[in-house]
C-alpha positions in Angstrom: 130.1 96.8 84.9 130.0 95.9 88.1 127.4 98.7 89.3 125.0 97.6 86.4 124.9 94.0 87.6 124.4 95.6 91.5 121.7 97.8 90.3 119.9 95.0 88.2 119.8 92.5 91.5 118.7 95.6 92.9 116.1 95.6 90.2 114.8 91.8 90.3 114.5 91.7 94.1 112.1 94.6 94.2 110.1 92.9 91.3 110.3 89.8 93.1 109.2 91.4 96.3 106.4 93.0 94.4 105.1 89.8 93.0 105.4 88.5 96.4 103.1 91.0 97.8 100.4 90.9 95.0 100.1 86.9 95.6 100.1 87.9 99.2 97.1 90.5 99.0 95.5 88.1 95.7 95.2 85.2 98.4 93.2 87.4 101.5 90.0 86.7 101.8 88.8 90.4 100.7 89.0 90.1 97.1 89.7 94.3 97.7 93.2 94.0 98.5 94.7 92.4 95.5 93.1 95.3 93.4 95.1 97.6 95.8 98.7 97.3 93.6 96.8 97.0 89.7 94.8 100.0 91.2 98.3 102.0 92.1 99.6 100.6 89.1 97.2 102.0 86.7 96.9 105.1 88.4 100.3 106.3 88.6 101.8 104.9 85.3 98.2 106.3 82.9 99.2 109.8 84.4 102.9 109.4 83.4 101.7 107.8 80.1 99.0 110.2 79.0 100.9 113.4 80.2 102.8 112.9 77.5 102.6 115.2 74.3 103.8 115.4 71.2 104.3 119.1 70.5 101.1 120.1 69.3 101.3 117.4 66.7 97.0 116.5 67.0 96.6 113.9 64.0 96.2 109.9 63.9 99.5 109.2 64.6 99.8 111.0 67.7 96.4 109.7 68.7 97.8 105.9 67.9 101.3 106.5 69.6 99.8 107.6 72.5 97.1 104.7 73.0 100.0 102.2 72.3 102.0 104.3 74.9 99.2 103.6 77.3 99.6 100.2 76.5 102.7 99.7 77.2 103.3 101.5 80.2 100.1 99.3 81.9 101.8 96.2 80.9 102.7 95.9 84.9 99.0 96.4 85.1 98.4 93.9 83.5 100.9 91.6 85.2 99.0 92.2 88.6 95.4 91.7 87.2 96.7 88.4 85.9 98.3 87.1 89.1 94.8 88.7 91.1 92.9 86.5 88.8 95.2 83.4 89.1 95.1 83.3 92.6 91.2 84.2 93.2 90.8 81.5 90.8 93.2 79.0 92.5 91.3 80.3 95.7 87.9 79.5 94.7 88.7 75.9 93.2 90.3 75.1 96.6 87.3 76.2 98.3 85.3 74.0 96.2 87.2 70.9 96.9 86.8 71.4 100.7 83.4 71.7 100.8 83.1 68.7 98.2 85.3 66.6 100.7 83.2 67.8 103.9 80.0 66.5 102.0 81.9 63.5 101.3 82.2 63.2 105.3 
């Protein structure tokens, strides 16, 4: 028991740190380096998802297991794009607002 709760603090602080860095790259001004962990992301986790096969078996239900598979191993995909798009977004409005206030000047 006491291993499983180790390794799942373990577990938190590295997805933690993770979201950590993708606000951290999301907020530079090159809108390149946010993409940077989605990009890894997608990469590494469609190759593990689509590498899978189902032992010849080449009907409908294979076809739809494996696109759901897909889906479901980009979910951290996902994740990032959202926080990418959060921040740029955030980013922009702020932008906005300062040079609305040094008009105002």
């Amino acid at each position: 028991m006491r291993n499983t709760n180790f390794y799942l603090l373990i577990t938190l602080l590295v997805f933690i740190g993770v979201i950590f860095v993708q606000v951290k790259l999301s907020s530079t001004d090159s809108k390149f380096f946010g993409l940077i962990l989605p990009g890894i992301s997608f990469i590494l986790l469609s190759l593990g998802s689509l590498t899978y096969d189902s032992i010849g078996v080449s009907n409908n239900s294979s076809i739809l297991s494996q696109f759901f598979g897909f889906l479901i191993a980009n979910i951290p995909t996902f994740i990032f794009l959202a926080i990418y798009f959060g921040v740029r977004e955030k980013n922009r409005v702020n932008k906005q607002i300062e040079k609305m206030n040094i008009k105002d000047l």
